[in-house]
N, CA, C and O of each residue as an XYZ file, in Angstrom:
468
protein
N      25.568     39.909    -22.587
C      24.380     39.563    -23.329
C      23.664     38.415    -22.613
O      24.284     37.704    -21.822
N      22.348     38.223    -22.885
C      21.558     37.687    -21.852
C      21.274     36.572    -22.751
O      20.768     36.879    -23.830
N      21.541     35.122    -22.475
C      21.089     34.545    -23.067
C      19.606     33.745    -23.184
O      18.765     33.897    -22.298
N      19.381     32.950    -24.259
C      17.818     32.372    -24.381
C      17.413     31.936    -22.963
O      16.577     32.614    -22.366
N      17.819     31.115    -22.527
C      17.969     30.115    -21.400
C      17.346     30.847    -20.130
O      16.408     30.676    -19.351
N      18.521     31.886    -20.377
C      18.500     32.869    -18.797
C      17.072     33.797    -19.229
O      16.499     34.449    -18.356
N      16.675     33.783    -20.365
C      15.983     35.009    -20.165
C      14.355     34.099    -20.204
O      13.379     34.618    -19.664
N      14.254     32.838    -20.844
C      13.170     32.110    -20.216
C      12.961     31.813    -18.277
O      12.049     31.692    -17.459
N      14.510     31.814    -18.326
C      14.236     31.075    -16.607
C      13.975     32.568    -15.880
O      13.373     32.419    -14.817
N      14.185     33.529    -16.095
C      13.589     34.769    -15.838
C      12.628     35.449    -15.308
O      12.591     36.025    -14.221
N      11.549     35.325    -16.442
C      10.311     35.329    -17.017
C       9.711     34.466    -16.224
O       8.793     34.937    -15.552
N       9.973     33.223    -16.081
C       9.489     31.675    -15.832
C       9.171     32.344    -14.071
O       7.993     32.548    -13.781
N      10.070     32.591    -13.192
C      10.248     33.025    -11.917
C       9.632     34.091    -11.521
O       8.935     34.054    -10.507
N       9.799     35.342    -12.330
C       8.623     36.202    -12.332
C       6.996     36.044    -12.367
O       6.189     36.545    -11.585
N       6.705     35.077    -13.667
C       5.217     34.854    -13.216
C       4.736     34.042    -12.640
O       3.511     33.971    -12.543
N       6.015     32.699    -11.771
C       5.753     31.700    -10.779
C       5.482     32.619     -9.548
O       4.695     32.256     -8.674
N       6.140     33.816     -9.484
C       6.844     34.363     -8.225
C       4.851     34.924     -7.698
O       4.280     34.723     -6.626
N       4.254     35.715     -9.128
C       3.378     36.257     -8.697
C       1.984     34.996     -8.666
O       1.066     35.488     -8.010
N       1.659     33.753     -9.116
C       1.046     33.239     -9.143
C       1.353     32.810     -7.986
O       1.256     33.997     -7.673
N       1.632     32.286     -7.020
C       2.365     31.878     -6.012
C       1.640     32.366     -4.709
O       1.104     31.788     -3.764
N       1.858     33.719     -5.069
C       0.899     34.512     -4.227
C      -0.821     34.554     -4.274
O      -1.645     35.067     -3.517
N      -0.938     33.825     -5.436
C      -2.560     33.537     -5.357
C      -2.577     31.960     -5.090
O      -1.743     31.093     -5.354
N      -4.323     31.880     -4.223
C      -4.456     30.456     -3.828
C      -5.494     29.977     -4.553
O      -6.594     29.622     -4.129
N      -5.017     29.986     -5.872
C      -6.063     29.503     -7.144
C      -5.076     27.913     -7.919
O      -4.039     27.416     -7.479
N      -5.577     27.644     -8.674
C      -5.200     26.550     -9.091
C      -4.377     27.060    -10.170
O      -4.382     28.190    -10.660
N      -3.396     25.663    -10.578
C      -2.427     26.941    -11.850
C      -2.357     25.639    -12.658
O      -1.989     24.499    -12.375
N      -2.878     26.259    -13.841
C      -2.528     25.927    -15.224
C      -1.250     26.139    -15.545
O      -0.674     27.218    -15.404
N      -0.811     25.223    -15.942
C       0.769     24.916    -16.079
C       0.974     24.364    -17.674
O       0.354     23.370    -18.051
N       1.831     25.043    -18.508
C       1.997     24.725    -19.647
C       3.477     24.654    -20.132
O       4.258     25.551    -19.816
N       3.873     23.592    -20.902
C       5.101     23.524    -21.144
C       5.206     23.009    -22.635
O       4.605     21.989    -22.973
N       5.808     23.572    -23.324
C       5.891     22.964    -24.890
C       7.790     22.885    -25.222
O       8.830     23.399    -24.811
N       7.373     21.996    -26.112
C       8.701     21.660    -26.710
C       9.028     21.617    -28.167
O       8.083     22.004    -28.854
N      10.096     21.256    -28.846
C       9.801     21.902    -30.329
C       8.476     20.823    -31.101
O       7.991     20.992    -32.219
N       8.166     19.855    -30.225
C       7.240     18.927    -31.292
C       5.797     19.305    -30.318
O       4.810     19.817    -30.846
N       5.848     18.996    -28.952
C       4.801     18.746    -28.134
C       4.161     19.919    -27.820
O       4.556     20.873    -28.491
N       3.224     20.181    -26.945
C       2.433     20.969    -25.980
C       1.872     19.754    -24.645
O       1.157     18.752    -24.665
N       2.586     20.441    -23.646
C       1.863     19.779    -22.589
C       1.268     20.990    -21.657
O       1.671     22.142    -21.504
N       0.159     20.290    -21.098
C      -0.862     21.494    -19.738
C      -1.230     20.494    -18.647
O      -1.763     19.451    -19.027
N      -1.024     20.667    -17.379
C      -1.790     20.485    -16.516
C      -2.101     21.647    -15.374
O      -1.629     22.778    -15.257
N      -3.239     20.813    -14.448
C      -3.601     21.505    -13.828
C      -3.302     21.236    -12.369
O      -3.666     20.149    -11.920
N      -2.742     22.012    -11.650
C      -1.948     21.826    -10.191
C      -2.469     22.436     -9.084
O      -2.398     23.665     -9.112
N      -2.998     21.916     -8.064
C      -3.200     22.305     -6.728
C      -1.743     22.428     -6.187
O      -1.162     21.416     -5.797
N      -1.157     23.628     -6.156
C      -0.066     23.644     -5.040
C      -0.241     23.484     -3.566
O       0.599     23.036     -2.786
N      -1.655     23.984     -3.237
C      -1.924     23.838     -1.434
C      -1.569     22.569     -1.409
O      -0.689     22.581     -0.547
N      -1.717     20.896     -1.978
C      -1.479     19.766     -1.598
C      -0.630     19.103     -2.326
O      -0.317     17.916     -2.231
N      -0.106     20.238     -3.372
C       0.964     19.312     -3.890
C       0.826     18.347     -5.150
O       1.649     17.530     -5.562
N      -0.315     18.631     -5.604
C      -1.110     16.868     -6.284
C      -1.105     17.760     -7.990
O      -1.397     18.950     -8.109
N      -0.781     17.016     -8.935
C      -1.778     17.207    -10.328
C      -2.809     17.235    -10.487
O      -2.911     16.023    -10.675
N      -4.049     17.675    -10.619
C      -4.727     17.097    -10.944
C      -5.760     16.375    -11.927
O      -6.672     15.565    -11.755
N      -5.108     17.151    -13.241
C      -4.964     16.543    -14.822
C      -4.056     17.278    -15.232
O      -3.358     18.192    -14.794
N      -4.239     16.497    -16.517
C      -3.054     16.797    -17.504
C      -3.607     15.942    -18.453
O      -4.350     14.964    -18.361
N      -2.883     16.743    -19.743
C      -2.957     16.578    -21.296
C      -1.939     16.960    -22.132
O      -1.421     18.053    -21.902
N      -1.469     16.192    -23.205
C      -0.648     16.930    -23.901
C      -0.785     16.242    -25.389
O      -1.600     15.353    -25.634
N      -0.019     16.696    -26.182
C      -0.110     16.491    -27.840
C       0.244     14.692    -28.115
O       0.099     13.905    -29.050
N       0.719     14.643    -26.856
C       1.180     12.860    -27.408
C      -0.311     11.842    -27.772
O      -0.144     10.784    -28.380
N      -1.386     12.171    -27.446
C      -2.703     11.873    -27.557
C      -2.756     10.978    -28.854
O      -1.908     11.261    -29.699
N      -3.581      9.986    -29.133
C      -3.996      9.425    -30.495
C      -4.620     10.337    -31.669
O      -4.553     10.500    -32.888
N      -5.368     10.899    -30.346
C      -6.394     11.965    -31.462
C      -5.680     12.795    -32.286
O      -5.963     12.783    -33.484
N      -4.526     13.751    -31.752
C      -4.033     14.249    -32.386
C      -2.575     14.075    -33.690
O      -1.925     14.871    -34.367
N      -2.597     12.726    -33.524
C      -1.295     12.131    -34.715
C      -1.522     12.357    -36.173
O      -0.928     11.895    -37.147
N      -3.102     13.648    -36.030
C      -3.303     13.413    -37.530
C      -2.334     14.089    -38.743
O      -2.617     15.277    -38.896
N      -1.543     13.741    -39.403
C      -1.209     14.522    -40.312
C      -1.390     15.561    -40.883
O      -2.579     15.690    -41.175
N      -0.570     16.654    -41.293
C      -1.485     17.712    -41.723
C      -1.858     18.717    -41.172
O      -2.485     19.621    -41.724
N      -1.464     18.679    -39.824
C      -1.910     19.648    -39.119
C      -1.421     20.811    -38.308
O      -0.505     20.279    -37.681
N      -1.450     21.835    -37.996
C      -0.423     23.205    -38.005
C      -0.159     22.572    -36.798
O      -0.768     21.531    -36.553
N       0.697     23.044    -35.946
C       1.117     23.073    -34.641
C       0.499     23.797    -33.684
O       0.752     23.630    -32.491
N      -0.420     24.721    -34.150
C      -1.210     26.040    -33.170
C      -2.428     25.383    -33.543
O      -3.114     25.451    -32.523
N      -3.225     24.661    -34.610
C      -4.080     23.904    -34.231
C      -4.143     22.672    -33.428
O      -5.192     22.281    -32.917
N      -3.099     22.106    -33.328
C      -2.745     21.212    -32.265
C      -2.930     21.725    -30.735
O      -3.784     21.206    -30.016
N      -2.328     22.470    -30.405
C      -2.641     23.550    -29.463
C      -3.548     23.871    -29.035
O      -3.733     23.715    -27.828
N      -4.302     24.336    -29.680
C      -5.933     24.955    -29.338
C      -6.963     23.511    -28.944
O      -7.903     23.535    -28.149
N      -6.469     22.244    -29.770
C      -7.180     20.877    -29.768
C      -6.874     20.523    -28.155
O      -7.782     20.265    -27.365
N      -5.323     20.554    -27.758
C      -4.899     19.987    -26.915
C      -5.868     21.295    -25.676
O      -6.484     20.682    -24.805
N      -6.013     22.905    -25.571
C      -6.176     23.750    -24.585
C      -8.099     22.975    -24.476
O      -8.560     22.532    -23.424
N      -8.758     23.003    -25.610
C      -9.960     22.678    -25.356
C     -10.330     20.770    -24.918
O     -11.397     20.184    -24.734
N      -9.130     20.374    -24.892
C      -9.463     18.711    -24.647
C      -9.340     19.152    -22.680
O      -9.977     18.582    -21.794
N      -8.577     20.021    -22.540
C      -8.152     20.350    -21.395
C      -9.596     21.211    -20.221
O      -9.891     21.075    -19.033
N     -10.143     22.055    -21.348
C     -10.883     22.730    -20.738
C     -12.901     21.841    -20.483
O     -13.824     22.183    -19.744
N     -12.759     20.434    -21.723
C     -13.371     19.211    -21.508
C     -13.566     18.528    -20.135
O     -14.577     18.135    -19.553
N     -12.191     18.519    -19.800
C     -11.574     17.294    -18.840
C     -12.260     18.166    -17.301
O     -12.800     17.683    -16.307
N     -11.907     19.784    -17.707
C     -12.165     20.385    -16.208
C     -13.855     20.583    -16.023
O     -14.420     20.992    -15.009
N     -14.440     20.198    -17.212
C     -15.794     20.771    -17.259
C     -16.526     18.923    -16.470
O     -17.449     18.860    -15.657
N     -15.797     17.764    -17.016
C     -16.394     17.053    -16.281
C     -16.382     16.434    -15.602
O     -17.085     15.427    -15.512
N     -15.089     17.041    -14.436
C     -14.591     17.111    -13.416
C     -15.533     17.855    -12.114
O     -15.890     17.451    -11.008
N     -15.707     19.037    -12.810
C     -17.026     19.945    -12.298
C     -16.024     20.815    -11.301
O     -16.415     21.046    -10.156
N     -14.453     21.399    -11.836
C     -13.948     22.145    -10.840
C     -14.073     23.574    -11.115
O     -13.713     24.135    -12.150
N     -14.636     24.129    -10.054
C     -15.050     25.707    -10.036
C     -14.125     26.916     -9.692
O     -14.314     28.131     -9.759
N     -12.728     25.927     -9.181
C     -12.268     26.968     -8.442
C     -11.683     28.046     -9.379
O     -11.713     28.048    -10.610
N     -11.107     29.027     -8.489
C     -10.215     30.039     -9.919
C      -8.795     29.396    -10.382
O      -8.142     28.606     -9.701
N      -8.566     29.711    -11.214
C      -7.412     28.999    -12.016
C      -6.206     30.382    -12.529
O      -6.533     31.568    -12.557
N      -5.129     29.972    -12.810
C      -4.424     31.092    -13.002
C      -3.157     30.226    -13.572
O      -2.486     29.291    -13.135
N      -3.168     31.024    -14.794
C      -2.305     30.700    -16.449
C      -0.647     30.688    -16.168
O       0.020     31.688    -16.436
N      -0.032     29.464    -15.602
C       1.206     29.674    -15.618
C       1.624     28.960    -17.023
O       1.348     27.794    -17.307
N       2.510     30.084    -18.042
C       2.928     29.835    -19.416
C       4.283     29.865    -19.032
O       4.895     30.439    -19.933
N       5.022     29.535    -18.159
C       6.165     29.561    -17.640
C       7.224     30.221    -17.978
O       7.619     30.734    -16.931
N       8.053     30.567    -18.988
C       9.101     31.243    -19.527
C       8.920     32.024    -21.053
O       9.594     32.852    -21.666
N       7.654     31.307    -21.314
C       7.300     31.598    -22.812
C       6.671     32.706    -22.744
O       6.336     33.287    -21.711
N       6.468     33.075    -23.962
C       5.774     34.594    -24.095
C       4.248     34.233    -24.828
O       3.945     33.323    -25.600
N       3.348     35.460    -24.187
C       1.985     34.423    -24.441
C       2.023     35.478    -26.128
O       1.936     36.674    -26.408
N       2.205     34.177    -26.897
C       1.813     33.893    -28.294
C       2.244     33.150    -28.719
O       3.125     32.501    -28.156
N       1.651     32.812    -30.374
C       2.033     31.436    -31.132
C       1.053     29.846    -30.280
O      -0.080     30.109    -29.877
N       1.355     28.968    -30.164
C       1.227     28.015    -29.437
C       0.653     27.877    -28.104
O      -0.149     27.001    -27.783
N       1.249     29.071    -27.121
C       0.845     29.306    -25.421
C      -0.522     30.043    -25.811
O      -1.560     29.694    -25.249
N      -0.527     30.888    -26.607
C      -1.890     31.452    -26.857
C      -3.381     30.521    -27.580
O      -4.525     30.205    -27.254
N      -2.589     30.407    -28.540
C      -3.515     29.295    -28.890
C      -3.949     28.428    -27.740
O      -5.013     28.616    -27.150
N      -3.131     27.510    -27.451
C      -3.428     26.791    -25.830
C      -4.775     27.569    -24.837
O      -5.911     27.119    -24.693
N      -4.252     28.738    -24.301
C      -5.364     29.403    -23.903
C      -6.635     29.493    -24.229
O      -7.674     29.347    -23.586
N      -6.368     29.792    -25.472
C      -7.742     30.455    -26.470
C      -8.601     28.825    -26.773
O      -9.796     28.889    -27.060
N      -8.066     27.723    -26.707
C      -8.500     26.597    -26.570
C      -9.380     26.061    -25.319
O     -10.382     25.361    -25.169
N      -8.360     26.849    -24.410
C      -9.453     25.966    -22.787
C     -10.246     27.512    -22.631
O     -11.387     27.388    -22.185
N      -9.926     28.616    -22.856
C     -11.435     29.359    -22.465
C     -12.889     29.175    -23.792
O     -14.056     29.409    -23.477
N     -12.481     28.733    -25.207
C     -13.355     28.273    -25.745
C     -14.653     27.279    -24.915
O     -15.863     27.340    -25.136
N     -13.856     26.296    -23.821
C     -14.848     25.640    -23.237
C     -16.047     26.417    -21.881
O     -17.042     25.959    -21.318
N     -15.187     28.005    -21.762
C     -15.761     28.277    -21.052
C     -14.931     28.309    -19.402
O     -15.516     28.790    -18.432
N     -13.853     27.865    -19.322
C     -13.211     28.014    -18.142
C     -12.486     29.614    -18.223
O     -11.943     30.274    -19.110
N     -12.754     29.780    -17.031
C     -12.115     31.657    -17.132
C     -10.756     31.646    -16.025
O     -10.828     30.921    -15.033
N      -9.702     32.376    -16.233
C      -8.417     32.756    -16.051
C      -7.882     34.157    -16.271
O      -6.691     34.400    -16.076
């Protein structure tokens, strides 16, 4: 039997394996049972070059679902790239997770601003 672990790190390698092969920028997302974190990575040089995640002020508000957190945190993200002014193509690494719940939301947050993936 395959466990949780193995079958995220899996998944995780599979869609590193094929993003890898493109020379676009990769959205990188990682959540945990409280957080959501995203940045955005140039692999040609190695560098971050933002990032955001739920630890924010803005978002400590009480009250609030976890997938709206999400979508707050994907569009603060898709903010940051708009006034940055980066054009290049981008490509959705959700790493081991399966896109729904939270990773989706996330998404559906930074193309709200208009960034495409």
């Amino acid at each position: 039997m395959i466990s949780r672990k193995r079958s995220i790190k899996k998944r995780s390698s599979r869609v590193r394996s094929k993003i890898k092969k493109s020379a676009n920028l990769r959205l990188s997302a990682f959540r945990s049972s409280k957080h959501i974190y995203v940045q955005v990575i140039d692999d040609r040089q190695g560098k971050t070059i933002l990032s955001t995640s739920s630890h924010d002020k803005s978002f400590k508000e009480k009250g609030i679902k976890p997938k709206e957190v999400a979508f707050k945190v994907g569009e603060k993200l898709g903010e940051l790239i708009k006034e940055k002014k980066i054009k290049d193509a981008f490509a959705f690494d959700r790493g081991g997770y399966l896109y729904h719940g939270r990773i989706k939301e996330l998404a559906m947050g930074i193309r709200s601003k208009g960034v495409k993936f």
